[in-house]
C-alpha positions as CSV (number, residue, x, y, z in Angstrom):
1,X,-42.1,-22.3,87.5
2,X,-42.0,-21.6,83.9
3,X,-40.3,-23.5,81.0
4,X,-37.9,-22.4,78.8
5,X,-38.0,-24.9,76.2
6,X,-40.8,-24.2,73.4
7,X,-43.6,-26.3,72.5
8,X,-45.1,-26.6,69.2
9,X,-48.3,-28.5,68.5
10,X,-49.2,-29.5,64.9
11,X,-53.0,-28.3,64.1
12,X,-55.0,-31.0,62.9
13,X,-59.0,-32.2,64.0
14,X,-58.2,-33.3,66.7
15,X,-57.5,-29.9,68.3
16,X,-59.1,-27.8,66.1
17,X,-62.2,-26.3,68.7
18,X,-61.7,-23.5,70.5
19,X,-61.7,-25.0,73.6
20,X,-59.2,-27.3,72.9
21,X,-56.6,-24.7,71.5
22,X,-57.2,-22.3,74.6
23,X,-56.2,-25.5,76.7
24,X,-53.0,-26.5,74.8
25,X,-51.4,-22.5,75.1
26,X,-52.5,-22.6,79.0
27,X,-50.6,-25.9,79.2
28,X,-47.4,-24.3,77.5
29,X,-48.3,-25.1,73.6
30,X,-46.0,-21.8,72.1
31,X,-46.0,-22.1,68.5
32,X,-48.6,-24.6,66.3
33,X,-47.3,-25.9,62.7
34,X,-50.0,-25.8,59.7
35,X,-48.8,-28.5,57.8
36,X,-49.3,-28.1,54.0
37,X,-48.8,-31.7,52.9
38,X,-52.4,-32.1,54.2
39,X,-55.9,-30.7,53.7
40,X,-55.4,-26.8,54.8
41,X,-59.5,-25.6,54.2
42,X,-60.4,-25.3,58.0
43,X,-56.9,-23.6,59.1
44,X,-58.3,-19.9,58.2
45,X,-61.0,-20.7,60.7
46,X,-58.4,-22.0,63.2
47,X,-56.0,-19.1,62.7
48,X,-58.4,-16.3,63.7
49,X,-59.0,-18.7,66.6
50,X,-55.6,-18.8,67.6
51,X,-55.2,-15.1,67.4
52,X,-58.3,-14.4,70.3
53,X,-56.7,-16.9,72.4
54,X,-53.3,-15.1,72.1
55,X,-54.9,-12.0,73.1
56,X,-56.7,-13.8,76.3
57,X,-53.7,-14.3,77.6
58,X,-51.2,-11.8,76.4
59,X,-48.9,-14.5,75.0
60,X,-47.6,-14.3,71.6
61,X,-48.0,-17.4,69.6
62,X,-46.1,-18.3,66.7
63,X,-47.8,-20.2,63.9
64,X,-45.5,-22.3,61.2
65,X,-45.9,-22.8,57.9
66,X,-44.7,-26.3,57.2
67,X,-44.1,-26.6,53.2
68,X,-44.8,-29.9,51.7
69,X,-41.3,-30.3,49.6
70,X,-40.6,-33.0,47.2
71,X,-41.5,-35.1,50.2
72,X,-43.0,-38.5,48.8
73,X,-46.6,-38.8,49.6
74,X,-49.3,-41.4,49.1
75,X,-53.2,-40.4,48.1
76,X,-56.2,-40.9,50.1
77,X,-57.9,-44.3,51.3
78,X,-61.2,-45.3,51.8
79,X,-62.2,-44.8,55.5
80,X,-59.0,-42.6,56.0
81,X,-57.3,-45.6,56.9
82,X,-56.8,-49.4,55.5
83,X,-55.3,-52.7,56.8
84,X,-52.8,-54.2,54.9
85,X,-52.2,-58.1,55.8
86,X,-48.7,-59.6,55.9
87,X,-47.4,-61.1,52.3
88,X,-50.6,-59.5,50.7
89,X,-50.2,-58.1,47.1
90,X,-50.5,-54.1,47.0
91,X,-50.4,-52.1,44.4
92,X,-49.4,-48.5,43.8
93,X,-50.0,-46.9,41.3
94,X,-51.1,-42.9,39.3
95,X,-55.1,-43.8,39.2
96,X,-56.9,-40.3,40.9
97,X,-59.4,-43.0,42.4
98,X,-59.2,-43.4,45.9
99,X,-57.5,-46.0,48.1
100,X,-58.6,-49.1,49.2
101,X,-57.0,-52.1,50.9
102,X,-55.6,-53.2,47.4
103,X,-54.0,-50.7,45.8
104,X,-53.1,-46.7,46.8
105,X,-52.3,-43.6,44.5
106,X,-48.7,-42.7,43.9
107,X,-48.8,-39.7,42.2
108,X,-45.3,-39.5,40.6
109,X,-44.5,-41.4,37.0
110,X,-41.5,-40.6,36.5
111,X,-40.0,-42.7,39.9
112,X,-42.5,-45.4,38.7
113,X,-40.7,-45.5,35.9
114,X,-37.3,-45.9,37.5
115,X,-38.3,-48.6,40.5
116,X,-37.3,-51.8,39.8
117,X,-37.8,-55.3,41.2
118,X,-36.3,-55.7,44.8
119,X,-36.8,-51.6,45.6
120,X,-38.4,-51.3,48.9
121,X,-41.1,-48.8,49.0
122,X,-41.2,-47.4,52.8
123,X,-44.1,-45.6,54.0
124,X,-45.6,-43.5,57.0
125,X,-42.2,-42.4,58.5
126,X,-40.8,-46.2,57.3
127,X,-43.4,-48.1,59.5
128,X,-44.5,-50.1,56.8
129,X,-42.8,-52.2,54.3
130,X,-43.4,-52.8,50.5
131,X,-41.0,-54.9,48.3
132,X,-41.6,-54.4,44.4
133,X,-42.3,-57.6,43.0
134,X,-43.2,-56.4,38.5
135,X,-44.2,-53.8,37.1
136,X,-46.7,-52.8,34.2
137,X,-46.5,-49.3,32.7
138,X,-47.8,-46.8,36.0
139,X,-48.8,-49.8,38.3
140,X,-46.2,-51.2,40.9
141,X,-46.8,-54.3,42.1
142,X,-45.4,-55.1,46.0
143,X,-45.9,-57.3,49.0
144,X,-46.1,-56.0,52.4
145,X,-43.3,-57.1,54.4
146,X,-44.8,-55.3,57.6
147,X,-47.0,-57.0,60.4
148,X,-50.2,-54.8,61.6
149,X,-50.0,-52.3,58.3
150,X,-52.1,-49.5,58.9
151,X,-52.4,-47.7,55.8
152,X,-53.5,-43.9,55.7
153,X,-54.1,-41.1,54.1
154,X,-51.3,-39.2,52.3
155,X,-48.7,-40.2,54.8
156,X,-44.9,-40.6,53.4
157,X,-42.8,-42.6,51.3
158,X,-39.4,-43.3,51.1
159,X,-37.7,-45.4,49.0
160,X,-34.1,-46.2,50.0
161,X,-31.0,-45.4,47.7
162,X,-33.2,-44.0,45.2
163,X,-31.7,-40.3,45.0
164,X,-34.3,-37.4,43.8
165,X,-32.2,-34.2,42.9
166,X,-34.2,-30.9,43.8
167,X,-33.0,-27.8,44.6
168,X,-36.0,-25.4,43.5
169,X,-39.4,-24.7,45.4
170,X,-42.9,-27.0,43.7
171,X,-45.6,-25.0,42.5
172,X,-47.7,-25.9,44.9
173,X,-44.7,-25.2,47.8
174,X,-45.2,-21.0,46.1
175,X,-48.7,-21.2,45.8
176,X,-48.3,-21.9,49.8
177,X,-45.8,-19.8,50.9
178,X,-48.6,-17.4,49.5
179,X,-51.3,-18.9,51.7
180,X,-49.0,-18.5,54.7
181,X,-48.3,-15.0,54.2
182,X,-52.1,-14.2,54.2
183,X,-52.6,-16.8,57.1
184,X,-50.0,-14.3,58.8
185,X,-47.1,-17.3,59.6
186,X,-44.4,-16.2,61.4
187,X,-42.0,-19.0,60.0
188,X,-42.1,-21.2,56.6
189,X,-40.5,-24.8,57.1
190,X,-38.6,-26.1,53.7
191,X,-39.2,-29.7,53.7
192,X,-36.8,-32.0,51.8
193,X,-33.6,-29.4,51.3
194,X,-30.8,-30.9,50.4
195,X,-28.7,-27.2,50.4
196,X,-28.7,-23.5,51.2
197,X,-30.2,-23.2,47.4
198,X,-33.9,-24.0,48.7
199,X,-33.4,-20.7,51.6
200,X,-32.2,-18.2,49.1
201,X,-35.0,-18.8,46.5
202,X,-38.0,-18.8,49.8
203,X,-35.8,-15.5,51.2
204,X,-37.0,-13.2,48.4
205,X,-40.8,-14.5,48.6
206,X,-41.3,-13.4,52.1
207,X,-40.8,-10.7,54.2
208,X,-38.3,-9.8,56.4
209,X,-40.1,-10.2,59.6
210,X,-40.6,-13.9,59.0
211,X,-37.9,-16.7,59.8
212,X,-37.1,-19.7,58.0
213,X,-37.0,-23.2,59.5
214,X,-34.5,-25.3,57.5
215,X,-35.7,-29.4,58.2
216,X,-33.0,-31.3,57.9
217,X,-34.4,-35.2,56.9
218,X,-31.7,-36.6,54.2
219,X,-27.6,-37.0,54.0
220,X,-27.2,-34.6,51.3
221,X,-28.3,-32.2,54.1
222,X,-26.1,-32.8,56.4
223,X,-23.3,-32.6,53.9
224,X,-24.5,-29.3,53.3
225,X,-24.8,-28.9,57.0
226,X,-22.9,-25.7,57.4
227,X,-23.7,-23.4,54.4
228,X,-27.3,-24.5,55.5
229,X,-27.1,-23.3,59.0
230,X,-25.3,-20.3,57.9
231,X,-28.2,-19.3,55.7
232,X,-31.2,-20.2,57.4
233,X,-32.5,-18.9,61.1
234,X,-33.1,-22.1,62.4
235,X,-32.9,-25.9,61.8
236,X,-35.7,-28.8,62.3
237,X,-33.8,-32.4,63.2
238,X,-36.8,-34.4,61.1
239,X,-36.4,-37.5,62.7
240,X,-38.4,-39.7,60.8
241,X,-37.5,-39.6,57.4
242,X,-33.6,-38.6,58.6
243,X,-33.7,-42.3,60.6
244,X,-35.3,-43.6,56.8
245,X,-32.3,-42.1,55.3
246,X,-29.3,-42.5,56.9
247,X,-30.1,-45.4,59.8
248,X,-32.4,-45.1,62.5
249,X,-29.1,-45.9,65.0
250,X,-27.0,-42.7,63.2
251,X,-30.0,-40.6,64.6
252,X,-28.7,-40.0,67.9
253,X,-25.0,-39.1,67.5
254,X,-26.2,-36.4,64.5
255,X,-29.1,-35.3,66.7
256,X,-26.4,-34.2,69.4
257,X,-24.3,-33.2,66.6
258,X,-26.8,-30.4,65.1
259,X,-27.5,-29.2,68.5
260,X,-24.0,-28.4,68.8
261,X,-23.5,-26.8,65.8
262,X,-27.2,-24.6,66.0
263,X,-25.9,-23.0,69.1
264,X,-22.2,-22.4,68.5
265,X,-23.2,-20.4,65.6
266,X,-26.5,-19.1,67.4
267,X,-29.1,-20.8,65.4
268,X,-32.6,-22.2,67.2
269,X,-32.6,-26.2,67.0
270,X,-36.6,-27.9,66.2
271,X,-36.3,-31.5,68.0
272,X,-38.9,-33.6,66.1
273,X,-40.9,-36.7,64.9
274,X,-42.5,-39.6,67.4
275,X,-41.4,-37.5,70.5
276,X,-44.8,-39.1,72.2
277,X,-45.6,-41.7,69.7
278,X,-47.4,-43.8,71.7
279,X,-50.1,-41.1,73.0
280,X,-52.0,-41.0,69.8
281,X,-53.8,-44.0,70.9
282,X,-53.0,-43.9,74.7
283,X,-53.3,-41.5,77.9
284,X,-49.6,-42.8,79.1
285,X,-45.9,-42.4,77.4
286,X,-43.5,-44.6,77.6
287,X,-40.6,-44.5,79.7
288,X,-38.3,-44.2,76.0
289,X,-40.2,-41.3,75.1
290,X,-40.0,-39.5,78.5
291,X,-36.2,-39.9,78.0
292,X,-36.5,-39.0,74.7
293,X,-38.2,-35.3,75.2
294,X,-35.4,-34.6,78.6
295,X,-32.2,-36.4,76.2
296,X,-33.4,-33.3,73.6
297,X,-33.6,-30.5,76.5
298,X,-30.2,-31.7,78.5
299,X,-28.3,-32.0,74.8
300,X,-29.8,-27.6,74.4
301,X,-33.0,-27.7,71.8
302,X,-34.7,-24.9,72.1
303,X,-38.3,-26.3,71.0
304,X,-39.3,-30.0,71.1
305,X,-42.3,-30.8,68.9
306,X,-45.5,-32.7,68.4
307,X,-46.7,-34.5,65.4
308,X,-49.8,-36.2,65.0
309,X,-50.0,-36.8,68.5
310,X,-51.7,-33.3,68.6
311,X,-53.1,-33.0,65.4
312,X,-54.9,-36.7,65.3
313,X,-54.4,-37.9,68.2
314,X,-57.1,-39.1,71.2
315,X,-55.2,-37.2,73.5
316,X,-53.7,-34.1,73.2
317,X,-53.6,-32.7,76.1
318,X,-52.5,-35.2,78.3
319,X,-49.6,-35.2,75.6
320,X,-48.7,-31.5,76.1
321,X,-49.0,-31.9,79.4
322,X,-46.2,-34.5,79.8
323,X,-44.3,-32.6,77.5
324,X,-44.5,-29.6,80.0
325,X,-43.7,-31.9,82.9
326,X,-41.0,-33.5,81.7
327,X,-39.5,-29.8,80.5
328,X,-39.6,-28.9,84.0
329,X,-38.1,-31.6,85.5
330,X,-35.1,-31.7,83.0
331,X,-34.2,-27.7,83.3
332,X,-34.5,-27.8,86.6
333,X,-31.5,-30.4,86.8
334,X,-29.7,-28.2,84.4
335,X,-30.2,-25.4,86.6
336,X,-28.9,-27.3,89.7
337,X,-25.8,-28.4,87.7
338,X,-25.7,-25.1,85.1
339,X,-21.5,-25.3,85.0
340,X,-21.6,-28.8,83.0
341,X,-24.4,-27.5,80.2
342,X,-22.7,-23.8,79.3
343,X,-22.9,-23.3,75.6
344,X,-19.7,-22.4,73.9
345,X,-20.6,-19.8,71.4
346,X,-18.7,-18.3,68.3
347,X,-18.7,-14.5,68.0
348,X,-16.8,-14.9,64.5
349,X,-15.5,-11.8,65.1
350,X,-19.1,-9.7,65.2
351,X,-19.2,-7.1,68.2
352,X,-22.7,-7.6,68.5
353,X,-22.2,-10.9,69.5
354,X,-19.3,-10.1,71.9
355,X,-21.6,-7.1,73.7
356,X,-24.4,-9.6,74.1
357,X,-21.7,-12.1,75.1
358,X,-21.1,-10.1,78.4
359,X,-25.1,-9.3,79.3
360,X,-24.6,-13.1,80.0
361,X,-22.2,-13.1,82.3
362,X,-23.7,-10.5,84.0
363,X,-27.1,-11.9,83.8
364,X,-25.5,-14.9,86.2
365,X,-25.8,-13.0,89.3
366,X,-28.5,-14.0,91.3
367,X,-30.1,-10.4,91.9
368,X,-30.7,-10.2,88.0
369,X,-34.4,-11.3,87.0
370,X,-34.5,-10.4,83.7
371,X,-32.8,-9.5,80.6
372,X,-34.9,-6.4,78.2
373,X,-34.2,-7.1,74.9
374,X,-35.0,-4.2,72.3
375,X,-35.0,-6.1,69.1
376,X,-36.7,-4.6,66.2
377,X,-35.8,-7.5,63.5
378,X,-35.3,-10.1,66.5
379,X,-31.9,-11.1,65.5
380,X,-30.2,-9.5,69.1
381,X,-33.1,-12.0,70.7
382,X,-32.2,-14.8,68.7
383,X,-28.3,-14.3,70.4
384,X,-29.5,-13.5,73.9
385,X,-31.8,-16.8,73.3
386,X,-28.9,-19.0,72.2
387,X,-26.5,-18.0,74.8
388,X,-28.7,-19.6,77.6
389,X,-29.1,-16.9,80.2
390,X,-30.0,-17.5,83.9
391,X,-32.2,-14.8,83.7
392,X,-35.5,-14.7,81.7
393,X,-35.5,-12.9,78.5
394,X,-38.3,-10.3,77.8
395,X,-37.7,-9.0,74.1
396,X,-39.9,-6.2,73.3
397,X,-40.6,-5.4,69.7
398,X,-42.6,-2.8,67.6
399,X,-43.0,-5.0,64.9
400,X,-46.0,-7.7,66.2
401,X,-44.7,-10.0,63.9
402,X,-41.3,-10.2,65.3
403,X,-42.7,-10.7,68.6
404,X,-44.3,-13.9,67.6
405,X,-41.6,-15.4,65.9
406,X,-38.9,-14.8,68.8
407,X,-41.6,-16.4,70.9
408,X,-40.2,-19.9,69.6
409,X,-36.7,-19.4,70.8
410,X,-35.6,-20.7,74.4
411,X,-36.9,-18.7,77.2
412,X,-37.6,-15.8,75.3
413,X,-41.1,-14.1,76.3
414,X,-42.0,-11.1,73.8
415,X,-44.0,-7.8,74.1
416,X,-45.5,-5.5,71.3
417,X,-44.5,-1.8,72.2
418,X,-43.8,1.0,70.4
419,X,-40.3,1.9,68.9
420,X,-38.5,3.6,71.4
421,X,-37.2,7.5,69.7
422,X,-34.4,7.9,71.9
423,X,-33.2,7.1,75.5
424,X,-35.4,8.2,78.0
425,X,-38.2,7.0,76.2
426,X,-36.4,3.6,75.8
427,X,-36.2,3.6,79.7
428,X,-40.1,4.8,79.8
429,X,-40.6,1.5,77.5
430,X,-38.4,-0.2,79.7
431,X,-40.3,0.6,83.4
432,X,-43.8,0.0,81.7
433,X,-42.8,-3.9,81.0
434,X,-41.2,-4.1,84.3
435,X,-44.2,-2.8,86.0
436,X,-46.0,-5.8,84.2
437,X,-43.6,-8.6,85.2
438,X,-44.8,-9.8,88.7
439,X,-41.4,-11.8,89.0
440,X,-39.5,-8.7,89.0
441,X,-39.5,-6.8,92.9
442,X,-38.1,-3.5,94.3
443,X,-34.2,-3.8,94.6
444,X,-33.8,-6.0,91.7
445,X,-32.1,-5.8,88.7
446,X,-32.7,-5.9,85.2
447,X,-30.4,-6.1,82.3
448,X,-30.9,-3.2,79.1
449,X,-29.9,-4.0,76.0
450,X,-30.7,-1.5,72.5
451,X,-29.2,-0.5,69.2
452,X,-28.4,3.4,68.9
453,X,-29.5,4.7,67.1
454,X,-33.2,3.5,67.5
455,X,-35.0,2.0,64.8
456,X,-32.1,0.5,63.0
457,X,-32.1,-3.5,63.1
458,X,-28.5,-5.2,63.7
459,X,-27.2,-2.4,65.4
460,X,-27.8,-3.6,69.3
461,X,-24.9,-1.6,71.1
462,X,-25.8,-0.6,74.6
463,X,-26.3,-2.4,77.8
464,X,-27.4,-1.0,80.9
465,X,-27.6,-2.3,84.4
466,X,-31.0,-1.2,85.9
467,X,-32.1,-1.2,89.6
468,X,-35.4,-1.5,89.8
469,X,-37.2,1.1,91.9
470,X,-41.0,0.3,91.7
């Protein structure tokens, strides 16, 4: 039984051999997230990696390109990590010297400037607790208000009701969207939007054939909610500094919220941030967290995520794996009760929408297997994808890079083939995959859908009912 929910793992040591990666993709890792807030010298190494394994195995494998944003972030330590006792005096501060268990780098002036006594200063995810107590030109002086403070490197800072305007891409956020391209990323996460304004400026830096992942983590976001959805291709539900901003109790009502939203209006939903918390330091989730992963697959994300369970944690695997498990578990109660989780979807007037509307009706008898999507820009996948088929979705796609970025969308499983030039050779396309798909039998029947003319993106216009014959 396969999954349809996606996977993503976030690259870090702690999965960086071979070995390890070939593991996570045979568990049901689909997509892993290069995160540019830290150190990204190894990735290149890892990338070229991640490519052999995808051909071992004929998946496609999506890699994301996780921009750092104006997201608040503290320097390095000594030891990569320090212990912070309860009521001790720490200090932040602009000194380039390392961290130790007295004081940490803040690299950012102009906030010092502006804190006052009484701020709180929040950091990794709002774990940890820091209450100014003076100040002396770029030093901060707190107290930690936390028990068992961990302290380590470069992890994030919040400090509540303490607004930071920015709606234009950081240097260094460019300078990486640069790197990415190179790295060949099939989809750049904006950290820290606040608008659509962020999408538009990334939108003429990259190519087409790449999507955009818009996080949402702050309330100005989800004021912006809808011109955001409307301009991005799909949304991240940040969880951890979202919970910082707005209360971690809000979290779940506008987690349900998004997901609604994301699929009436055919947008992918990202589900993310202490999914498996626990499992950096231990073999076993907790019962919260198992709920947590099925609450996000019953409510209709397409891809849950891992954090630094996967990219630092002692156990990886055994964290994918439950991931997978608990996947399975969920959409096969969905499957069993399919009437009371049918997504309502808004065609908004758009005949494409309203033709791939009525594949999924059809796609609900029991003698279809599969839906062919021919997709050359991935945007007819992206539909098919959002309007939760019974059938699995094969999209196949000329364009390799299209194939690995509709690989992170619910049940979709892609194929690189050539463009078709007209309609027998679309149906020659067509057999080939079908010949490859052991789940598809003599007598069955498969669902065509394609643009005419070929070769032209947006234009999907045809669907055909195929009996298969092999």
């Amino acid at each position: 039984m396969e999954k349809k929910a996606k996977i993503i793992a976030t690259l870090g040591p702690s999965i960086y051999k071979e070995t390890k990666l070939k593991k996570l993709v045979k568990l049901g890792v689909d997509a892993f997230r290069i995160n540019f807030s830290h150190d990204t010298k190894k990735i290149p190494t890892v990338v070229k990696k991640i490519r052999k394994i995808e051909k071992s195995f004929d998946k496609k494998i999506a890699l994301i390109a996780d921009l750092q944003g104006v997201k608040l972030r503290i320097g390095k330590v000594k030891d990569d990590v320090q212990k912070i006792k309860f009521n001790q005096k720490f200090f932040f501060d602009t000194k380039r010297d390392i961290g130790d268990q007295n004081r940490i780098t803040f690299p950012y002036p102009k906030i010092i400037n502006k804190l006052k006594k009484g701020n709180r200063i929040l950091v990794d995810d709002g774990k940890f607790t820091f209450v100014v107590i003076s100040k002396q030109g770029t030093s901060i002086k707190t107290i930690c208000k936390s028990h068992n403070c961990f302290i380590r490197n470069k992890k994030s800072v919040h400090i509540p009701n303490f607004d930071i305007s920015f709606n234009k891409l950081t240097l260094k956020d460019k300078k990486d969207i640069k790197t990415a391209i190179k790295l060949g990323c099939n989809w750049i996460a904006l950290s820290y939007l606040q608008n659509e304004k962020l999408i538009f400026e990334t939108r003429k830096l990259i190519k087409k054939d790449i999507g955009i992942i818009s996080k949402i983590e702050n309330k100005h976001a989800l004021k912006n909610i809808k011109k955001i959805i409307n301009a991005t291709d799909s949304i991240m539900i940040a969880r951890g500094d979202l919970a910082i901003d707005i209360g971690h109790s809000e979290v779940p009502k506008v987690q349900l919220s998004l997901i609604k939203k994301c699929s009436q209006f055919s947008k992918s939903v990202i589900v993310a941030t202490q999914m498996l918390e626990s499992m950096i330091e231990n073999n076993t989730a907790t019962r919260a967290e198992i709920n947590d992963i099925a609450t996000a697959i019953f409510q209709g994300a397409d891809t849950v995520m891992l954090s630094a369970e996967a990219a630092i944690g002692k156990f990886p695997t055994q964290a994918v794996s439950t991931m997978v498990k608990t996947i399975l578990s969920t959409e096969k109660y969905k499957r069993e009760h399919i009437h009371d989780f049918k997504n309502l979807i808004y065609s908004d007037n758009d005949p494409v929408k309203s033709i791939l509307g009525s594949v999924k009706n059809i796609a609900y008898n029991k003698n279809v297997k599969a839906i062919i999507v021919f997709s050359n820009s991935g945007k007819s996948a992206k539909l098919v994808s959002a309007m939760r088929p019974a059938a699995k979705i094969v999209t196949i796609s000329p364009n390799i890079n299209v194939c690995r970025q509709v690989s992170l969308l619910w049940g979709v499983q892609s194929k690189n083939s050539r463009d078709a030039n007209g309609w027998k050779d679309m149906m020659s396309i067509s057999r080939e995959i079908i010949k490859k798909l052991k789940f598809i039998k003599r007598n069955d029947f498969v669902i065509i859908t394609a643009g005419l003319p070929f070769g032209k993106a947006g234009m999907t216009n045809m669907v055909r009912l195929y009996k298969v014959v092999k």
